[in-house]
N, C-alpha and C positions, 0 to 999 in steps of 0.2 A: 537481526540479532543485536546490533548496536544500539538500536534505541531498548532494546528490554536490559541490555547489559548497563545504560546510560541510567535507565530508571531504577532498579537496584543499586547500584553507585547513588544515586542521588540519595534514596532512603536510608542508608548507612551513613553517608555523610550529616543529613539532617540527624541521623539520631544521636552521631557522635555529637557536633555540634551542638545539640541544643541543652544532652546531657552534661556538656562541661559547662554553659552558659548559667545553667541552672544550679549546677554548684558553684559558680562564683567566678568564674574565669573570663573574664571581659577580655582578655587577649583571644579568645577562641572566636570571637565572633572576624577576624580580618579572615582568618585562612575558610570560614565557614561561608563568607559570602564571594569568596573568589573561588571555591571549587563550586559552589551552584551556578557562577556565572561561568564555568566553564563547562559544566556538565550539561549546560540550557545550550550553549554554543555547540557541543556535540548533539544532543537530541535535533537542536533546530537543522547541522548539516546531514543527520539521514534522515529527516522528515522531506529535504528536500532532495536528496540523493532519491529517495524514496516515489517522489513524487513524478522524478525526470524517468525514471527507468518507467513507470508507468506510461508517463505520455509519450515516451515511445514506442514502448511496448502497442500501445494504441494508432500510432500511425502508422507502424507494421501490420498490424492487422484490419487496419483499412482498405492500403495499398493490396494486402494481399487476398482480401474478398473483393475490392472492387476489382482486380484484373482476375480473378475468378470467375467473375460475373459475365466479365468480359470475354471470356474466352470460352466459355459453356454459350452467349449470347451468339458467337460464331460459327460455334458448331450444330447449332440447330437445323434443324431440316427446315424446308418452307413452310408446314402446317405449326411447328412448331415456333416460329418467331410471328407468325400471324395472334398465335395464344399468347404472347409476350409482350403485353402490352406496354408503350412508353409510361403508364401511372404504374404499375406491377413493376418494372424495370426500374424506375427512379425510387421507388418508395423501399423495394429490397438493396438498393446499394445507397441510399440514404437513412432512411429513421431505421432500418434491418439494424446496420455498419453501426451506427448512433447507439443502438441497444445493447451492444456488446462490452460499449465503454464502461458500465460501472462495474459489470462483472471482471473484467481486464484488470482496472483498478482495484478494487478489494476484495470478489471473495479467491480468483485468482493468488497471489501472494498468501492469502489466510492459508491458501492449501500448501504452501511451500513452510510454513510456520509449524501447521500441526502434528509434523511428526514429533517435533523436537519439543513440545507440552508435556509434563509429566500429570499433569491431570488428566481424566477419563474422559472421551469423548461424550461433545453435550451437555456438561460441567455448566458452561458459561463464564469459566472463570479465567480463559484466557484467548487471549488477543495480540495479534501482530505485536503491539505496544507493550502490553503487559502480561504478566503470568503471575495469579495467587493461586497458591494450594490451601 
């Protein structure tokens, strides 16, 4: 919500800004390039707030399918760790775990977004980042 509240601020400020520069107001241009570079300073810390809560979110859900893995691996009977083979075993708690990350990363979070859109689902007009109606 901070970066969509960040980009709204930024588009009001440009519009002030540019509408005074254009009537003649050369003083408008100092306070116009200090709230963009402050508004960029905000976008840039939840782009990476944004980022970190993801790559964690990711190595909690590694940890917690690879001891998954590991702990259905132990309760197996003996016909069933003979079916469990070491390439089946490495390959589901490796490229499996691996497959998870981009969903984790973005459409995850997208789902924490969409309620709070006031466009209609499937629009296409809005995104973690932004929201046009």
């Amino acid at each position: 919500m901070a970066t969509a509240a960040a980009v709204i601020a930024q588009a009001q400020v440009l519009a002030d800004g540019i509408s005074r520069l254009v009537d003649g107001d050369a003083d408008a241009l100092g306070p116009l390039v200090v709230a963009l570079v402050v508004i960029g300073v905000v976008r840039g810390i939840a782009r990476w707030a944004t980022d970190r809560s993801a790559t964690a979110a990711v190595i909690a859900t590694r940890r917690d399918v690879t001891e998954g893995i590991v702990a259905k691996l132990d309760a197996l009977d003996e016909p069933g760790r003979a079916a469990a083979t070491p390439s089946t075993v490495t390959s589901l708690a490796t490229t499996g775990v691996d497959a998870l990350e981009p969903w984790i990363r973005s459409y995850a979070p997208a789902l924490g977004w969409r309620p709070s859109c006031p466009s209609p689902p499937g629009c296409g007009s809005c995104s973690p980042t932004s929201c046009r109606r």
